[in-house]
N, C-alpha and C positions, 0 to 999 in steps of 0.2 A: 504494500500500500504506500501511497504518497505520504510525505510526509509535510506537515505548517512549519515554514522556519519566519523569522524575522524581516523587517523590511531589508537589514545590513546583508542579512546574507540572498534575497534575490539580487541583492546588484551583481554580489560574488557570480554568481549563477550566469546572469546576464552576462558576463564581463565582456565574451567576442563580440555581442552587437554592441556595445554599450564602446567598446577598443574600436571599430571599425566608424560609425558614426562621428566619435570626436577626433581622429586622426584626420578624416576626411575634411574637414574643416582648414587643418593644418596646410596640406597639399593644395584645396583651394586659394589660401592667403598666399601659401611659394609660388605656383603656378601666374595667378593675376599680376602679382609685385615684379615678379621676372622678364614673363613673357611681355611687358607694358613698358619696361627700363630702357628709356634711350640711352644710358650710360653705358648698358650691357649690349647695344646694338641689337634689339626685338628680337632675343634667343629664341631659337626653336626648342622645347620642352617635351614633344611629345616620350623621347628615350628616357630621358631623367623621371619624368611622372606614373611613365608606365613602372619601370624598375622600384622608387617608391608605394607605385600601389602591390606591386607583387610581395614586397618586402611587408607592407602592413598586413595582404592576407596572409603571407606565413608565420606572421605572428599573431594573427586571429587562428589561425589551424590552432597552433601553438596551444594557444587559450584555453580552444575547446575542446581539444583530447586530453589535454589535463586537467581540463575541468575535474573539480576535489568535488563538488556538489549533483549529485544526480540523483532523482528522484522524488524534483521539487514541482510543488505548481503554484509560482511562486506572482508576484503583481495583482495581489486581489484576485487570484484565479483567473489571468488574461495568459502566462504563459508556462506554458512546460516545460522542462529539463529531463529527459529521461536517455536511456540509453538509445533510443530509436532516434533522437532529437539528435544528438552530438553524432551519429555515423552520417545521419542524411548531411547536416552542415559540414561535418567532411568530406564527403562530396561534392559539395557545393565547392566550397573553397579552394580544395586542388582540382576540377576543374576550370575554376577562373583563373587560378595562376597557370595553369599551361598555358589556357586561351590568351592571356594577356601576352607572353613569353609568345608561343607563336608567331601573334599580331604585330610583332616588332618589325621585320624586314618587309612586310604587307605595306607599315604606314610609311615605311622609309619611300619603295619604291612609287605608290600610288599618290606621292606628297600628301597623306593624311596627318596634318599636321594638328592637328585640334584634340589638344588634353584634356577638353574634358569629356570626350567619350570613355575613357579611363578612368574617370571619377566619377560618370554615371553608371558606369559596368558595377564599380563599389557600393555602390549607393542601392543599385538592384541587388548585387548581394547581400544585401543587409536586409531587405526589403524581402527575398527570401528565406534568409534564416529566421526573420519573426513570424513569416508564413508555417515554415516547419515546428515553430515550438508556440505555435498558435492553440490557445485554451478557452477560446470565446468566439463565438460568431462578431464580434466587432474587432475583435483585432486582428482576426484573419482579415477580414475584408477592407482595413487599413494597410496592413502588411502589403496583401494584393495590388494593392493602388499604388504604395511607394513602386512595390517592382514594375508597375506598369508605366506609371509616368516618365521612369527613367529609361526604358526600352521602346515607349513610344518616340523619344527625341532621338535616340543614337541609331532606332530606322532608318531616320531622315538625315543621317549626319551629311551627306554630301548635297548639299541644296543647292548647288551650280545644275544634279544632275535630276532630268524629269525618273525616270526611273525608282531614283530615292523618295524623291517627293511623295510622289506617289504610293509608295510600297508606305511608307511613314501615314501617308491620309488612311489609307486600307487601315492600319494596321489599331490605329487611334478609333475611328468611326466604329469595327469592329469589337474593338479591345473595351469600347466605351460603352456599345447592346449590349454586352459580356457584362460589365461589371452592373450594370442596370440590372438585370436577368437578377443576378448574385446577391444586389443589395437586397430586390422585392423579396426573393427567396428567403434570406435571413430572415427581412420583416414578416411575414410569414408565419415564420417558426416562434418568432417570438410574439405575436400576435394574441396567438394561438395555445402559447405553454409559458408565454411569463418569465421565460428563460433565455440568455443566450449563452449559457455554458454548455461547455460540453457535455461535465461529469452529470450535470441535472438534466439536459435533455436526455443522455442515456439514460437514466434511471426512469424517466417519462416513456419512453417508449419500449422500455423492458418490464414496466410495470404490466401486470397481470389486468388489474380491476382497469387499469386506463388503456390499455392496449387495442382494447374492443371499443374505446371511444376515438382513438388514435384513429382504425381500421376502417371508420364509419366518416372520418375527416378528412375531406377530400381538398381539404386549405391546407390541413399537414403534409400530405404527399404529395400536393402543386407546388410546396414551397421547396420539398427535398431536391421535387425533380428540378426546380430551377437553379437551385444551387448548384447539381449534378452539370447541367446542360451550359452554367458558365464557365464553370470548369473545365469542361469540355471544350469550348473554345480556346480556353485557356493552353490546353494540349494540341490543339490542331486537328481533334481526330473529328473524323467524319461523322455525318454532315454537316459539323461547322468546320472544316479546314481552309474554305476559298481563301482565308487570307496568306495562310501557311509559302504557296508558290511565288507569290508574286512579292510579300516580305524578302524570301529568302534572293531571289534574284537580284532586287529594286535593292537591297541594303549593300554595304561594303560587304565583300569576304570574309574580315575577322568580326564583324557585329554578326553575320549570317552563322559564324560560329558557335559562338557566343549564345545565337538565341535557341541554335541546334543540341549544345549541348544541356546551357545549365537551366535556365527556367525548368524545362522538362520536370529537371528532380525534386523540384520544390513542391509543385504543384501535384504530380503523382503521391508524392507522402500526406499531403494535405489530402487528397481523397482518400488513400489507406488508411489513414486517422479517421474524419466522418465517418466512410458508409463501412469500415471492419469493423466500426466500436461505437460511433455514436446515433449512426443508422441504421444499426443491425438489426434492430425492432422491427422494421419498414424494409423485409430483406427483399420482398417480391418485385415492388414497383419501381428500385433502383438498379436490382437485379436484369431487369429483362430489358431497359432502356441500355446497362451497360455492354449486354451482350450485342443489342441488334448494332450499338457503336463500334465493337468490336470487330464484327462481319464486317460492317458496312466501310471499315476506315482500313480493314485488310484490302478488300476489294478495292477499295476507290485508289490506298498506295499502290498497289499491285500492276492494275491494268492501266492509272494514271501517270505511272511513270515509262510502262512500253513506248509509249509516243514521243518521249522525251529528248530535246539532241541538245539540249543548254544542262553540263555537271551539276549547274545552282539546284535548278528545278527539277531533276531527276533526284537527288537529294533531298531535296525537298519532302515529293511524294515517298521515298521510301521511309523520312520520316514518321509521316502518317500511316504509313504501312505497319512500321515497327510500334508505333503506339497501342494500334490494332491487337497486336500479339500482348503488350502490358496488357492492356484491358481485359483481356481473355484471361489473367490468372489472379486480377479484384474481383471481375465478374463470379470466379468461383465462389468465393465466400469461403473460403478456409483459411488456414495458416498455412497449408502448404502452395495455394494457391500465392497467398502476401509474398512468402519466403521468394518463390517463381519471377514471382514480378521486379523486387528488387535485384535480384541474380541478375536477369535481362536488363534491367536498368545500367547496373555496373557496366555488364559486357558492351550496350550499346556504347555505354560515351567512350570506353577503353577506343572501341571501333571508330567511332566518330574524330575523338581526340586523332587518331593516326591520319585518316581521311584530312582532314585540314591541315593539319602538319605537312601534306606534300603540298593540299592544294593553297596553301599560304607562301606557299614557296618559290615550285616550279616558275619559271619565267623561260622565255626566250631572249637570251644576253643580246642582241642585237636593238630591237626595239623596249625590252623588257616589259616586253606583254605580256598577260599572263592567259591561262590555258581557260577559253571559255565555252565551247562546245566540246563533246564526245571524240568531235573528231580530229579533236588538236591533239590529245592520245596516243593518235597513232604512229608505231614506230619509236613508239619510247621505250620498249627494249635493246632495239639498236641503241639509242641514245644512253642511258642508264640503264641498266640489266637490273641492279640492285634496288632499283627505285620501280623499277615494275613488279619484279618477285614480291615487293612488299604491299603495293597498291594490290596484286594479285591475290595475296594472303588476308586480307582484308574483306575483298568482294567474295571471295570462298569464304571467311567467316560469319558473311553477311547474310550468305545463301541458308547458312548450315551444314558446311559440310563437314563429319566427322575427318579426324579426330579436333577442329579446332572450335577453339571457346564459344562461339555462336550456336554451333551445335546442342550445346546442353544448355543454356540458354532456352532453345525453343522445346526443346526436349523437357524438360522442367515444366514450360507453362502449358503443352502439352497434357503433361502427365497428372497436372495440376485440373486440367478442365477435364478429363477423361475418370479422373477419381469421385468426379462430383456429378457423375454420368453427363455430362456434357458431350455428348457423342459429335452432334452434328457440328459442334461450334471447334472440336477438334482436329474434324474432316476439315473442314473449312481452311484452318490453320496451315494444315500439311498441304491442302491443295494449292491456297495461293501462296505457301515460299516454296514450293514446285517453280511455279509460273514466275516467279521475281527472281528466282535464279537466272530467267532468260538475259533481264537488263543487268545483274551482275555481272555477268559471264562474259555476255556482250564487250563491255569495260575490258575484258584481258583479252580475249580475240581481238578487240581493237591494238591495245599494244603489243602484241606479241604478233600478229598474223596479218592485219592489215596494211603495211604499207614495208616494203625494205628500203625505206629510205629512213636516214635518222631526221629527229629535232633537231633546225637547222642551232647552234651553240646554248642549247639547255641551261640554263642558268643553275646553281651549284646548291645546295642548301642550306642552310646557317647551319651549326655546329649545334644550336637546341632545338631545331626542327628536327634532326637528324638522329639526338639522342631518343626524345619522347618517340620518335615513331617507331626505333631500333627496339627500345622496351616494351610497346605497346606489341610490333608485332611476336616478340620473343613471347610474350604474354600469352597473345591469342593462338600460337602456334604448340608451346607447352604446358597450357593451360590444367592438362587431364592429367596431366604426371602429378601436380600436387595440387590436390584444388583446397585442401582442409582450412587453407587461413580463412581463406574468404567465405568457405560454406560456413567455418564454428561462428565467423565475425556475425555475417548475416540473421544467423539461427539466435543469435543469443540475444542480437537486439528488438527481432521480431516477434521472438516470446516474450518480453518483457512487456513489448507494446500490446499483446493480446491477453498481457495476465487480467 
């Protein structure tokens, strides 16, 4: 059971957002003072600011695995600390520091000079961690809006280009029905139950004597499903993904990163938390909404990215493809099902992180363009051998193909929706990463077999582009040889969140 501590020691508790929030202020004041100094000759800051903000989240990581207090619900019952809380924010966090590290030779070459998408990346960080150790319907939906505001402007970070403009309006206009949907949803629930905690709406809707008046409340279950369905936007998955393609295209490559890998994980745990524990009462009508999302955003990844010749937007849709497959093992409603889903979650960004590590990279040294259709690809084995073997290792993990880490991945959530007789939603699974093998595959037929002519001077990779991807694919390629850290890691925190 949780335990009541003092106000002195929530702050203890708090300390990574509470570290990441007031630093950030810091970097604002160097940044404006510097970059503004005629004495300094109007420095360009983006390296200095980036490296700073990498260096504050390794000292927020820092914070938060050593965090001494776990097991607190701590701020008047607005936030949680528990062991599910501190792995998701690890995640969080060493995903943004790859991303930010990547994005480095990205801002050099494309002149992205503007520091403060780097302090708005932070800023959505933070804005996700209070999303994950969120303990109240209003301070989720506070959390949700810091993350949003600050990745609705770094959509739009290149405002010279229609593209960005654009992808930034899409992404606002949509992100804004979204959190509307979310807010009425809340109101709603607290309408209706007088509560916006978690721990009391659980006990309302696991109550016996109110559960048959819950069942007969058709304002209680409009409100869930609209929570559920902003949520959903929130993921991308089908059928609310339309803004997913045209974001990921229309934004820079390391924002396109950036929103491919981390938001994801925040907001996945935030549904794990509601419908595994505080929606559980109400298992039917979020239950069959998350299934037919799950088909519908396998299918719509699946066959929407066949058509695809722009890298962004075939990424994009497989995206949503892979969200499909999460969904499939909340949808179960067990713990082996939660267990499933965060496995897949890890494997993806492992996968994702490699994926923009080249495509943040690659250039052609002559004009230093960089690779924007399918079919600039090809002949990049002539070109780098090493740099394809490992894009190749990647799209075989992406497929599923045994023995590499992707594979148990789908196999888990799989076995996940198969245990809870989910037969048809299983089929479903296996059929379309069948068919999404086609546009993987595609990818390495492209470089290996389409063209014998090389990349006219390939441009060479930075030394930490090169490391993360070296580790990432050693990762996903020896994955099966030891997998124990990461199953006991997973296992210990998803039991503690379902005690």
């Amino acid at each position: 059971m949780f335990m009541e501590f003092n106000f002195n020691v929530d702050w203890i508790a708090a300390l990574p957002e509470i570290f990441i929030l007031f630093l950030v202020n810091f970097l604002i004041v160097y940044a404006v003072i510097y970059s503004t100094s005629p004495h300094l000759g109007y420095p360009i800051l983006i390296r200095n600011v980036t490296w700073l903000g990498v260096q504050v989240l390794g000292l927020a990581l820092m914070l938060n695995v050593s965090n001494p207090i776990i097991g607190v619900i701590g701020f008047n019952n607005l936030l949680i600390f528990d062991n599910f809380s501190i792995l998701v924010k690890s995640v969080i966090l060493l995903s943004t520091i790859i991303t930010l590290i990547l994005a480095m030779d990205y801002s050099k070459f494309e002149n992205l000079n503007c520091f403060e998408y780097v302090i708005l990346m932070i800023l959505a960080v933070a804005g996700m961690m209070l999303v994950v150790s969120s303990y109240d319907l209003i301070a989720m939906y506070l959390a949700i809006e810091l993350q949003s505001f600050c990745m609705y402007i770094i959509a739009s970070l290149k405002r010279e280009s229609e593209f960005s403009t654009e992808a930034g309006l899409k992404y606002f206009i949509l992100g804004a029905f979204s959190s509307g949907l979310l807010l009425f949803g809340c109101s709603l629930l607290y309408g209706f139950t007088g509560t916006t905690n978690y721990q009391q709406l659980f006990q309302v809707f696991s109550s016996v004597d109110k559960a048959v008046d819950i069942e007969i409340s058709n304002a209680i279950i409009l409100g869930v499903l609209f929570i559920l369905v902003g949520m959903l936007f929130k993921l991308s998955a089908a059928p609310f993904h339309f803004w997913a393609p045209d974001v990921y295209e229309g934004a820079p490559t390391s924002v396109t990163a950036f929103f491919a890998i981390v938001p994801k994980i925040a907001v996945l745990s935030l549904v794990v938390r509601l419908f595994s524990f505080v929606f559980y009462g109400l298992l039917l009508p979020w239950q069959e909404v998350l299934i037919l999302c799950s088909i519908l955003s396998m299918l719509v990844g699946t066959f929407g990215a066949l058509s695809q010749n722009k890298i962004k937007r075939l990424l994009a849709y497989s995206g949503i493809g892979h969200i499909g497959y999460m969904m499939m093992g909340i949808s179960a409603g067990s713990i082996e099902g939660i267990y499933a889903t965060f496995f897949y979650v890890i494997i993806y960004v492992v996968m994702t992180v490699a994926t923009f590590s080249i495509l943040l990279s690659i250039r052609k040294q002559g004009n230093l363009s960089k690779l924007k259709y399918l079919s600039d690809l090809s002949g990049l084995f002539l070109s780098n051998p090493q740099l394809a073997l490992s894009f190749a290792v990647i799209m075989f993990s992406m497929c599923g193909i045994p023995p590499l880490a992707g594979f148990f991945s789908k196999t888990f959530v799989f076995i996940a929706a198969v245990n809870m007789e989910m037969y048809f939603l299983a089929i479903m699974g296996v059929m379309t990463s069948v068919v999404a093998s086609f546009y993987y595959i595609r990818i390495v037929k492209l470089m290996f077999f389409d063209s014998k002519t090389q990349i006219d001077n390939l441009n060479v990779l930075s030394k930490e582009n090169s490391l993360f991807l070296s580790f990432c694919c050693i990762f996903l390629a020896t994955f099966f040889l030891w997998p124990t850290p990461l199953a006991l890691t997973l296992h210990n925190s998803i039991v503690y969140l379902c005690l």
